[in-house]
Each structure stands twice: as structure tokens, then as C-alpha cells.
PDB file of N, CA, C and O in Angstrom:
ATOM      1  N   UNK A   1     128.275  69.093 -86.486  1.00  0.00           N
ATOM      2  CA  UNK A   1     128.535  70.486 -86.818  1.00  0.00           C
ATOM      3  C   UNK A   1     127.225  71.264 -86.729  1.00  0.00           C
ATOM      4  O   UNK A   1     126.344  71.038 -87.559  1.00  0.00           O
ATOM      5  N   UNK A   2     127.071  72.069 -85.871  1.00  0.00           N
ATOM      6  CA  UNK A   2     126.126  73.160 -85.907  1.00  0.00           C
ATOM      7  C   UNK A   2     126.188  74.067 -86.918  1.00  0.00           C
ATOM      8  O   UNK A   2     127.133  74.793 -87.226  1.00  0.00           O
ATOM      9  N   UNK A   3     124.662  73.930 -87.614  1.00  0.00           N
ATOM     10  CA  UNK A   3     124.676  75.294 -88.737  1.00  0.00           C
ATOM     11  C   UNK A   3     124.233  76.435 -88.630  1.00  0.00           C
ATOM     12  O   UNK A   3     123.030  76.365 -88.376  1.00  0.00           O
ATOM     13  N   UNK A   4     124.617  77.559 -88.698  1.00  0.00           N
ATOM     14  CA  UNK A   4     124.269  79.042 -87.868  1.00  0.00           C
ATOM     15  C   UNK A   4     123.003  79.129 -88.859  1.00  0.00           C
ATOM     16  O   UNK A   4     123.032  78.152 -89.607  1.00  0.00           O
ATOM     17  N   UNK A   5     121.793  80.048 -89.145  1.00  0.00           N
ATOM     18  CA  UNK A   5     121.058  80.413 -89.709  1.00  0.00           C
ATOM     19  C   UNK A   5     121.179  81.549 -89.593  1.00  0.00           C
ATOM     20  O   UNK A   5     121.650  81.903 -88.513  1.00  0.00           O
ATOM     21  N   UNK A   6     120.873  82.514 -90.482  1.00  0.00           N
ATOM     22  CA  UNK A   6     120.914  83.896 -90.565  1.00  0.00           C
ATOM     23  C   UNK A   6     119.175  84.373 -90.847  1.00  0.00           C
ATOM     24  O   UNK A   6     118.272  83.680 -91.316  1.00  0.00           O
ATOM     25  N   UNK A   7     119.142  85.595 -90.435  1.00  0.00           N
ATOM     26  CA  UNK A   7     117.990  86.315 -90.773  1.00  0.00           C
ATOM     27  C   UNK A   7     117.124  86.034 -92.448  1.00  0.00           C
ATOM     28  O   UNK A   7     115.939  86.039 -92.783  1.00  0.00           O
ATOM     29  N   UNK A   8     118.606  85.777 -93.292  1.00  0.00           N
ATOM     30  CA  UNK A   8     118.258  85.842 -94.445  1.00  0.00           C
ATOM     31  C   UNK A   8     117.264  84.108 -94.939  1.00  0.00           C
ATOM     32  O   UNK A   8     116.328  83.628 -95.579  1.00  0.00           O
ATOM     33  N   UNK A   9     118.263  83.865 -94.143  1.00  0.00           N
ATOM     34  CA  UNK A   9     117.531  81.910 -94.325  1.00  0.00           C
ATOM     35  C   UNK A   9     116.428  82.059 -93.845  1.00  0.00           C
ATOM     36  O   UNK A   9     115.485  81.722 -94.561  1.00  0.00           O
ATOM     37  N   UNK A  10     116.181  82.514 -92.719  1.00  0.00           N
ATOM     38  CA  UNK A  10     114.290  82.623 -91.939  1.00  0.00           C
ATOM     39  C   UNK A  10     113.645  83.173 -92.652  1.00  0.00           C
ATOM     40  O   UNK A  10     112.583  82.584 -92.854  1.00  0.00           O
ATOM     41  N   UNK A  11     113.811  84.484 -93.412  1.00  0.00           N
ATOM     42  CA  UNK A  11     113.503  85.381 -94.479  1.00  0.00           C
ATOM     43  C   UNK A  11     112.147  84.357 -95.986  1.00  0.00           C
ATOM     44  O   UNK A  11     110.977  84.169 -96.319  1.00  0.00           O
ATOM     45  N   UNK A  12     113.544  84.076 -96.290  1.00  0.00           N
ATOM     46  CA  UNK A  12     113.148  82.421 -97.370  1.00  0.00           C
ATOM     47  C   UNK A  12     112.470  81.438 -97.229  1.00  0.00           C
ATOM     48  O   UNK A  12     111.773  80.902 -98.090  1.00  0.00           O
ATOM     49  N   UNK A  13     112.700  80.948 -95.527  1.00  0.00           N
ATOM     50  CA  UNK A  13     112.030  80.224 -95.294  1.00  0.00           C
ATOM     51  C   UNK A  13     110.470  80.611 -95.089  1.00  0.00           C
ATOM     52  O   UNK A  13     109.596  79.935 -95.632  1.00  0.00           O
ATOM     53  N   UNK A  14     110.220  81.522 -94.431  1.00  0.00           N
ATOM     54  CA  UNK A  14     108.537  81.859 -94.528  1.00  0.00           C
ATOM     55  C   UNK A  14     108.167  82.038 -95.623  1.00  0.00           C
ATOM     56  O   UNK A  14     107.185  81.425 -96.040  1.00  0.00           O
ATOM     57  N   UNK A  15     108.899  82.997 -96.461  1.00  0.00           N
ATOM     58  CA  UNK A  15     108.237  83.030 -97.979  1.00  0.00           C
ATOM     59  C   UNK A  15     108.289  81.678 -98.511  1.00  0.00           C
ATOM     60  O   UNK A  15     107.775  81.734 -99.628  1.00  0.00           O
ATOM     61  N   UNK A  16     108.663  80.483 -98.251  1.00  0.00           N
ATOM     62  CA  UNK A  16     108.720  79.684 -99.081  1.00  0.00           C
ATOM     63  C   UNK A  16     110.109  79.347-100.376  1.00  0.00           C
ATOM     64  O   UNK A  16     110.149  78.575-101.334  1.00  0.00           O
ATOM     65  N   UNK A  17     110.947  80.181 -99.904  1.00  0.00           N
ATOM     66  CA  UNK A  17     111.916  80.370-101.175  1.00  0.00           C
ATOM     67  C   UNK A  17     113.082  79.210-100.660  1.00  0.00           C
ATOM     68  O   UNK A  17     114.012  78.937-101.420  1.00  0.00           O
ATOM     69  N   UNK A  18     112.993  78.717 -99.659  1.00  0.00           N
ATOM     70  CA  UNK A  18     114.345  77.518 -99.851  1.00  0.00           C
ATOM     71  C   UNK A  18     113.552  76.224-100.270  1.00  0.00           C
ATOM     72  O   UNK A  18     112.357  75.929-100.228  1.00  0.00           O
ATOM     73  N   UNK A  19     114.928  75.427-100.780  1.00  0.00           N
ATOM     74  CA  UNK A  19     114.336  74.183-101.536  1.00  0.00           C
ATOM     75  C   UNK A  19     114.120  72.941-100.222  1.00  0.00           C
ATOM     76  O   UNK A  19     114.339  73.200 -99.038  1.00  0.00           O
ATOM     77  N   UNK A  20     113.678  71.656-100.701  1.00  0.00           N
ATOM     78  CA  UNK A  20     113.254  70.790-100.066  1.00  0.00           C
ATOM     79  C   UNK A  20     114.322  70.509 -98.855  1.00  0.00           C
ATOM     80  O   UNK A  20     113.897  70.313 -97.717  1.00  0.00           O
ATOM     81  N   UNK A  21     115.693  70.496 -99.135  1.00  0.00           N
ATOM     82  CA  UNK A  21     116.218  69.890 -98.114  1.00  0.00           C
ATOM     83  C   UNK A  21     116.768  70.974 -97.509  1.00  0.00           C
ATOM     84  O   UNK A  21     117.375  70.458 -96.570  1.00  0.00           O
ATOM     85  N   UNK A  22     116.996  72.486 -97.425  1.00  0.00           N
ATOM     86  CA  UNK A  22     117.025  73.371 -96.390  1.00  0.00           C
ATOM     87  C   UNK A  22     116.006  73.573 -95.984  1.00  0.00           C
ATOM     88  O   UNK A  22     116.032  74.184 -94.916  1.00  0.00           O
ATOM     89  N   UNK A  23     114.728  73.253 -96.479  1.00  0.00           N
ATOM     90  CA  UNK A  23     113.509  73.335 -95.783  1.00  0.00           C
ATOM     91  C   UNK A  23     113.109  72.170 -94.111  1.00  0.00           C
ATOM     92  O   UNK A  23     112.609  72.494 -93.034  1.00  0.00           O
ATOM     93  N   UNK A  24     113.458  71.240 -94.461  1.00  0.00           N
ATOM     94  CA  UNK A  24     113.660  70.277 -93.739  1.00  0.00           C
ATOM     95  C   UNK A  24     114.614  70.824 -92.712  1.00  0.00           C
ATOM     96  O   UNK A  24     114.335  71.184 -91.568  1.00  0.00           O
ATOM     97  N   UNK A  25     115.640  70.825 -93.235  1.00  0.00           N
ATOM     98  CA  UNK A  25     116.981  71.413 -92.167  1.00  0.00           C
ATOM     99  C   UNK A  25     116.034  72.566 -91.030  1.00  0.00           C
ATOM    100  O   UNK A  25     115.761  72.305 -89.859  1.00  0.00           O
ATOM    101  N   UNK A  26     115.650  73.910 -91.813  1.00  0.00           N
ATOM    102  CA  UNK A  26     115.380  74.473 -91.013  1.00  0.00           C
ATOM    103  C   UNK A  26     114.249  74.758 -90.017  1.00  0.00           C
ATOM    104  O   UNK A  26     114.027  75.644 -89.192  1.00  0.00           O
ATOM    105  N   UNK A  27     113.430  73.294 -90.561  1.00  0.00           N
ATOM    106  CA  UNK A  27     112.274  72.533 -89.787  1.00  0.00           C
ATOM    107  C   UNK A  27     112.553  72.495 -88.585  1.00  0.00           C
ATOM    108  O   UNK A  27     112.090  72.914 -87.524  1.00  0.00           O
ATOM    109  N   UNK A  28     113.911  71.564 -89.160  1.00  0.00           N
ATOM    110  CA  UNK A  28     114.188  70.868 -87.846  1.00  0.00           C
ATOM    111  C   UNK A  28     114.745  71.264 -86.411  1.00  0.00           C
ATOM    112  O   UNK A  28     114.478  70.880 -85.273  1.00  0.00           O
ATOM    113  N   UNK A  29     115.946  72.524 -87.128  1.00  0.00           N
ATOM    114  CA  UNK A  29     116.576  73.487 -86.089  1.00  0.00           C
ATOM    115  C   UNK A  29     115.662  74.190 -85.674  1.00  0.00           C
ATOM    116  O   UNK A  29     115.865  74.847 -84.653  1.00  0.00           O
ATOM    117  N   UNK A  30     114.535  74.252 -86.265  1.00  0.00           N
ATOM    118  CA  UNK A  30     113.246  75.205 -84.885  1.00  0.00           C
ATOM    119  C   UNK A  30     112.750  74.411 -84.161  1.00  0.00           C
ATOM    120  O   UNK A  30     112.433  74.698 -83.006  1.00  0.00           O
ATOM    121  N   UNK A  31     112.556  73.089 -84.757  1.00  0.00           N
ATOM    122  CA  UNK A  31     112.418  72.019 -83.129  1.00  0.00           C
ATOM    123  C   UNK A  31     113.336  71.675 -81.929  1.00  0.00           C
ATOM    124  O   UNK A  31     113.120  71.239 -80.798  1.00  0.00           O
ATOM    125  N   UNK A  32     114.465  72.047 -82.627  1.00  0.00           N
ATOM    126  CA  UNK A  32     115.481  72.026 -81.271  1.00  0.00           C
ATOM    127  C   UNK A  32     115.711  73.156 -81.049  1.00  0.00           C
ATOM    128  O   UNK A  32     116.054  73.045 -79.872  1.00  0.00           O
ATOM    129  N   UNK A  33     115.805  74.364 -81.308  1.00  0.00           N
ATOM    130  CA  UNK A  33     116.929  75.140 -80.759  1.00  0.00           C
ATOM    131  C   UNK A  33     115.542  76.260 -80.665  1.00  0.00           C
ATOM    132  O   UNK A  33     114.759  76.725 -81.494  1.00  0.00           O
ATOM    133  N   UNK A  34     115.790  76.428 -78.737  1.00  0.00           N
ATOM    134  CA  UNK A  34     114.186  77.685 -78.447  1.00  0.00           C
ATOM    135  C   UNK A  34     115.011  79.108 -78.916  1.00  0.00           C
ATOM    136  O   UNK A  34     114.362  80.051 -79.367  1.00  0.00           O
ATOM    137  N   UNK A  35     116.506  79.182 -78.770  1.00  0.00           N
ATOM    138  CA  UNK A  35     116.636  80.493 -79.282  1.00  0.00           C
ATOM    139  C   UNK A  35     116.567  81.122 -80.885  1.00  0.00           C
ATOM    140  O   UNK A  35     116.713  82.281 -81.275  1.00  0.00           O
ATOM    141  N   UNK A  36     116.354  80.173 -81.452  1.00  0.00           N
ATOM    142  CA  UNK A  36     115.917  80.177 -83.022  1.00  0.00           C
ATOM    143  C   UNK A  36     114.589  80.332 -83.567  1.00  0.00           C
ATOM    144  O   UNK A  36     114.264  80.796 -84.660  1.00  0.00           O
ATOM    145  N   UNK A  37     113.497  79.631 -82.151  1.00  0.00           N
ATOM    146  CA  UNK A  37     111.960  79.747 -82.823  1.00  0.00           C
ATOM    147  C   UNK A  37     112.449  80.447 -82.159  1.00  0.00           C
ATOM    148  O   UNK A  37     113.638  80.252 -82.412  1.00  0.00           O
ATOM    149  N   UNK A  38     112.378  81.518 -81.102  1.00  0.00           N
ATOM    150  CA  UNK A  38     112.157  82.825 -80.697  1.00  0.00           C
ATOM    151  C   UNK A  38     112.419  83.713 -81.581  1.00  0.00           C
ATOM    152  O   UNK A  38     111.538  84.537 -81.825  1.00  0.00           O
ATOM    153  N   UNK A  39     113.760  83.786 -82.329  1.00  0.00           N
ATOM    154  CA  UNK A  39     114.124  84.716 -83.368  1.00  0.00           C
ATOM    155  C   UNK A  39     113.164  84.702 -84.574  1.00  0.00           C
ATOM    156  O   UNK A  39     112.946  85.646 -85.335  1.00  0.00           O
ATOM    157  N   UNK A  40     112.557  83.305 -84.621  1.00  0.00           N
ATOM    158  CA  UNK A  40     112.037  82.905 -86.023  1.00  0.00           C
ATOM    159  C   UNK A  40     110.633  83.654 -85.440  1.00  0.00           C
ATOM    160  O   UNK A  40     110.601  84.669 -86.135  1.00  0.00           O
ATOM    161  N   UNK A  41     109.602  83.702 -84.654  1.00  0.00           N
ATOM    162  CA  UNK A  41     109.075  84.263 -84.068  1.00  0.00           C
ATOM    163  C   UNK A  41     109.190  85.807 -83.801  1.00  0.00           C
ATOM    164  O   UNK A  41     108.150  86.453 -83.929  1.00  0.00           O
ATOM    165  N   UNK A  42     109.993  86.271 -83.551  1.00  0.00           N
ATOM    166  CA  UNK A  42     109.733  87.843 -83.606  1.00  0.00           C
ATOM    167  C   UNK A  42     110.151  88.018 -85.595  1.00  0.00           C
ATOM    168  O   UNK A  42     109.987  89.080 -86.194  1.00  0.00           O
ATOM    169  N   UNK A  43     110.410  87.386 -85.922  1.00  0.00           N
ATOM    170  CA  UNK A  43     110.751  87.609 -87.472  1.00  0.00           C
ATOM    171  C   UNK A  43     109.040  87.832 -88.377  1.00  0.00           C
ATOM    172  O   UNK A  43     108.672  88.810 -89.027  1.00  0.00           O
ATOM    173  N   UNK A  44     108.318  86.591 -88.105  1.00  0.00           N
ATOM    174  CA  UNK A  44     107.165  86.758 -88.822  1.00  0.00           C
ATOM    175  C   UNK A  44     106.517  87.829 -87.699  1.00  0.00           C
ATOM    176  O   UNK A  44     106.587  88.957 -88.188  1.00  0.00           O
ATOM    177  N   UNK A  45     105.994  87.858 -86.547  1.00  0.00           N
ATOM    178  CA  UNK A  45     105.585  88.902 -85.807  1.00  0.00           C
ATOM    179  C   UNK A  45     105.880  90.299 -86.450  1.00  0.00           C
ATOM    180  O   UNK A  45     105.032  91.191 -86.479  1.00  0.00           O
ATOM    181  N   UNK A  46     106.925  90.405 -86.873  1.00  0.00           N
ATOM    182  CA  UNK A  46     107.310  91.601 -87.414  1.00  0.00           C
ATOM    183  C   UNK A  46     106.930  92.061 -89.216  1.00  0.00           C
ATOM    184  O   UNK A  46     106.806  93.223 -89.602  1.00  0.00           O
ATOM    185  N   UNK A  47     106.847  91.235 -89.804  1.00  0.00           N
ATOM    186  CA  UNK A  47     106.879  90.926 -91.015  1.00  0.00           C
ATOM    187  C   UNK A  47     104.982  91.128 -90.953  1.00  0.00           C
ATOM    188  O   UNK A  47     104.409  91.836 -91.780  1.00  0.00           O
ATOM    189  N   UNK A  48     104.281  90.430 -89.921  1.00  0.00           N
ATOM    190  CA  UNK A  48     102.991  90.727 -89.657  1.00  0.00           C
ATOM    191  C   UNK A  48     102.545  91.737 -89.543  1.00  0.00           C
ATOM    192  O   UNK A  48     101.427  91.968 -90.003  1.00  0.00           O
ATOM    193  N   UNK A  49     103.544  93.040 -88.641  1.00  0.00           N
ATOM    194  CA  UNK A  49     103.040  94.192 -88.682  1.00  0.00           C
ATOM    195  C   UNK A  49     103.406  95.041 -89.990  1.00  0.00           C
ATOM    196  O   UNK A  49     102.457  95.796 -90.199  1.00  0.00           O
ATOM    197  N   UNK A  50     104.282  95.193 -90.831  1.00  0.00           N
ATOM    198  CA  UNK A  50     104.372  95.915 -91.814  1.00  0.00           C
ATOM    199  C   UNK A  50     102.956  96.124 -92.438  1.00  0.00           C
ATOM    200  O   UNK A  50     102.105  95.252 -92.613  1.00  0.00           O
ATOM    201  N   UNK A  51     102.851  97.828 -92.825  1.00  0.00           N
ATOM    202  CA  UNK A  51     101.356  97.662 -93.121  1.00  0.00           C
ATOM    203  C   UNK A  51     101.277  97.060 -94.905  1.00  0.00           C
ATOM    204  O   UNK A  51     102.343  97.110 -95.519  1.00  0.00           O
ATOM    205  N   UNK A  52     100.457  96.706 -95.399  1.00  0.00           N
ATOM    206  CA  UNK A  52      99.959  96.085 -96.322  1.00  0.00           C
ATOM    207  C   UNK A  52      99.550  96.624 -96.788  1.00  0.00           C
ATOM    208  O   UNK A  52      98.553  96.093 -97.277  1.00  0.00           O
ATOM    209  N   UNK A  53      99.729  98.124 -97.192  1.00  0.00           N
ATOM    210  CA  UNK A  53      99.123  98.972 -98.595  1.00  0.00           C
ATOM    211  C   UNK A  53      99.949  99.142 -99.648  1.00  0.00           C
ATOM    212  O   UNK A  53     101.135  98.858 -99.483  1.00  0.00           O
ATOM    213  N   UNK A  54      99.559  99.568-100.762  1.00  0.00           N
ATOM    214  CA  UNK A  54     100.235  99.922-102.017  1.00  0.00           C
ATOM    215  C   UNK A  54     100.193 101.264-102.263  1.00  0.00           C
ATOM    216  O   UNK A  54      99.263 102.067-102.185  1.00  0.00           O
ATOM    217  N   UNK A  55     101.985 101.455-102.747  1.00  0.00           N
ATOM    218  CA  UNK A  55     102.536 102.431-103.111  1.00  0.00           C
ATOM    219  C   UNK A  55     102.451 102.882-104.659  1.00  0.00           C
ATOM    220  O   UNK A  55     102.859 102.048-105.467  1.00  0.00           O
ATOM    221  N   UNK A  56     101.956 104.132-105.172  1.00  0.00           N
ATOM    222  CA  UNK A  56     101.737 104.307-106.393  1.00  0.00           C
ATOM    223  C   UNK A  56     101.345 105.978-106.380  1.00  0.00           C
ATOM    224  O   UNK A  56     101.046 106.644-105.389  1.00  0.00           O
ATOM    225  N   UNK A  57     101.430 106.371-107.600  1.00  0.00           N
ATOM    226  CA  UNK A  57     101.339 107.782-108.186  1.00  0.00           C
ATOM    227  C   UNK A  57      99.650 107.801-107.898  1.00  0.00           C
ATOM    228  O   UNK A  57      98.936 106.798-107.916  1.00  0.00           O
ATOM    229  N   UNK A  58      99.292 108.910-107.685  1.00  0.00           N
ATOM    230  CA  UNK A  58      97.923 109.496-107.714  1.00  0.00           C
ATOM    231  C   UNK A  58      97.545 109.847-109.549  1.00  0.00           C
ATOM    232  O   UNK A  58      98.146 110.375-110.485  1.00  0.00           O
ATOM    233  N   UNK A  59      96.372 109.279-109.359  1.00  0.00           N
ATOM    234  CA  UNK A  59      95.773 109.399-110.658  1.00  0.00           C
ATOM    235  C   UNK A  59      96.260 111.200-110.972  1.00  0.00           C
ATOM    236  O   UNK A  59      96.784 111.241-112.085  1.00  0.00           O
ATOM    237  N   UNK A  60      96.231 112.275-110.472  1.00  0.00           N
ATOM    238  CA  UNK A  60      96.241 113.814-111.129  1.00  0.00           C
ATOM    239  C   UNK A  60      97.900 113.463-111.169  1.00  0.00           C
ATOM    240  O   UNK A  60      98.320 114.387-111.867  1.00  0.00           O
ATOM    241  N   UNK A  61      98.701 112.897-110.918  1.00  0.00           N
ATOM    242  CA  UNK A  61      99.969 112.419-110.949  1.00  0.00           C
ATOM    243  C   UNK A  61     100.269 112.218-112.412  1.00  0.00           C
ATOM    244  O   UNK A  61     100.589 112.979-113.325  1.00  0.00           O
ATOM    245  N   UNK A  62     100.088 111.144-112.327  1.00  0.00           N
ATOM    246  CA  UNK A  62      99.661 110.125-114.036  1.00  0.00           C
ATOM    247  C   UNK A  62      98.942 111.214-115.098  1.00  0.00           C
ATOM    248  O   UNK A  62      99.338 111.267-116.263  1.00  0.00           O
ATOM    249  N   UNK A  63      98.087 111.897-114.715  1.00  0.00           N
ATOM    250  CA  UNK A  63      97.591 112.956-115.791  1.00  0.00           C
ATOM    251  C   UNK A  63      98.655 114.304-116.259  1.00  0.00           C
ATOM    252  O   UNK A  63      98.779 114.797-117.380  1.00  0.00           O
ATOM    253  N   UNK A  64      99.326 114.668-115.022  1.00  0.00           N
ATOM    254  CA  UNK A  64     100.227 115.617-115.381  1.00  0.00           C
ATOM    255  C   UNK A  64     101.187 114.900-116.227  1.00  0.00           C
ATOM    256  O   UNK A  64     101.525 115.405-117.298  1.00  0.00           O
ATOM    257  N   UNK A  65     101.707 113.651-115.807  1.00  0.00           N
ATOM    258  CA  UNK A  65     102.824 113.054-116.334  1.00  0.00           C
ATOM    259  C   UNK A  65     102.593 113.136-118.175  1.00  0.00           C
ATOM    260  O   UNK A  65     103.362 113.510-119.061  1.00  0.00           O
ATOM    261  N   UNK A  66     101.295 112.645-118.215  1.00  0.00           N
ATOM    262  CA  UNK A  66     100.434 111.997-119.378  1.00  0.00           C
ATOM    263  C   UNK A  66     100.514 113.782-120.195  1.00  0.00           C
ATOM    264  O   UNK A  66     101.386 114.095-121.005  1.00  0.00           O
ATOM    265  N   UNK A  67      99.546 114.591-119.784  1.00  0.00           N
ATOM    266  CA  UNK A  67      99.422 115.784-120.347  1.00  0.00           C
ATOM    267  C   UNK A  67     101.018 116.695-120.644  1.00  0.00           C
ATOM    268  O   UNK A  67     101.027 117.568-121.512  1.00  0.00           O
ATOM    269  N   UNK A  68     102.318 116.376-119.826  1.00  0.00           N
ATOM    270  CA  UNK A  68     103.067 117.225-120.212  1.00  0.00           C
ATOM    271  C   UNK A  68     104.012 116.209-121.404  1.00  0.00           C
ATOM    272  O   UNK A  68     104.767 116.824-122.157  1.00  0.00           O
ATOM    273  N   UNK A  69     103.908 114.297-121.555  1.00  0.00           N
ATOM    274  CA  UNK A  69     104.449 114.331-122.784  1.00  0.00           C
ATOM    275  C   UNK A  69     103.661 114.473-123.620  1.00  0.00           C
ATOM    276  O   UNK A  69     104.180 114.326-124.727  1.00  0.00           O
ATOM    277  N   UNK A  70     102.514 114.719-123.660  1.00  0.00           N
ATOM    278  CA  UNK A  70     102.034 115.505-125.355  1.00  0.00           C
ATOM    279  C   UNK A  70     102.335 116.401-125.384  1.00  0.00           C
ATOM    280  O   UNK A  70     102.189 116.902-126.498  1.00  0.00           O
ATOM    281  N   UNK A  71     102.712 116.962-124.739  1.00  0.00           N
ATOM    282  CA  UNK A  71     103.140 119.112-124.977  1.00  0.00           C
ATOM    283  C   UNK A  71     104.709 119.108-125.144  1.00  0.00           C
ATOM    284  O   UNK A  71     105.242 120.208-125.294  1.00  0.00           O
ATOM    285  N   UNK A  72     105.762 117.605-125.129  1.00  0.00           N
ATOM    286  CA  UNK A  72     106.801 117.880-125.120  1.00  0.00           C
ATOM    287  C   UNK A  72     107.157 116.803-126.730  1.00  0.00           C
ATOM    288  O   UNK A  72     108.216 116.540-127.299  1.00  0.00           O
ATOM    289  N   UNK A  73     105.956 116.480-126.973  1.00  0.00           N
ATOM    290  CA  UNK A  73     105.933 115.878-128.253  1.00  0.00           C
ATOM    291  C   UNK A  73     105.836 116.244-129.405  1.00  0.00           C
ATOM    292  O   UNK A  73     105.853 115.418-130.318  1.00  0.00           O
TER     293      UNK A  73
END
């Protein structure tokens, strides 16, 4: 029986989030099957380009926030 993999399983699998024996499993289906490392391949490729900064309020952000609950206190 062939087991389909989904985006979501490759997903897990780079992060590390499946356990020992889907790990293995999906070892193994990238040694056989080239249309799977290809997919598995543009997956981290892609995951590589997302940029890597952090999202957050600007400090005069946080001060307005900060300064209007004392004035509503």
C-alpha cells in the first residue's frame, strides 16, 4: 500500500514534529520516490526564503498604549 504524504507531513517533518516511526517512514519515501524529494525540496527552499524578522509594536506604540491606560485609570 502506498502512503500519500501531504504538505502537512513534510511541514513536521523538517521541523522535527513527527515521532520516530513516521520519521523513518518519511525517510524512507524520499529515498524512493524523486517526485516527493522534489516537492520536499521546493518545500524547505521555500520555507528558506521567508524573511526572518520579528513582528512587534514600536516602542512610541507601547508608550501611547502605556500613557493612555493611566489616563483611563
Amino acid at each position: 500500500m502506498d502512503i500519500i504524504y501531504t504538505e502537512i507531513t513534510l511541514l513536521r517533518y523538517y521541523y522535527s514534529e513527527t515521532d520516530l516511526f513516521e520519521t523513518l517512514e518519511v525517510e524512507h519515501a524520499l529515498e524512493e520516490d524523486i517526485d516527493l524529494r522534489f516537492e520536499y525540496k521546493m518545500l524547505v527552499e521555500s520555507i528558506q526564503e521567508i524573511p526572518t524578522s520579528k513582528f512587534g509594536p514600536s516602542l512610541s506604540a507601547i508608550n501611547n498604549i502605556l500613557s493612555y491606560s493611566r489616563q483611563v485609570v
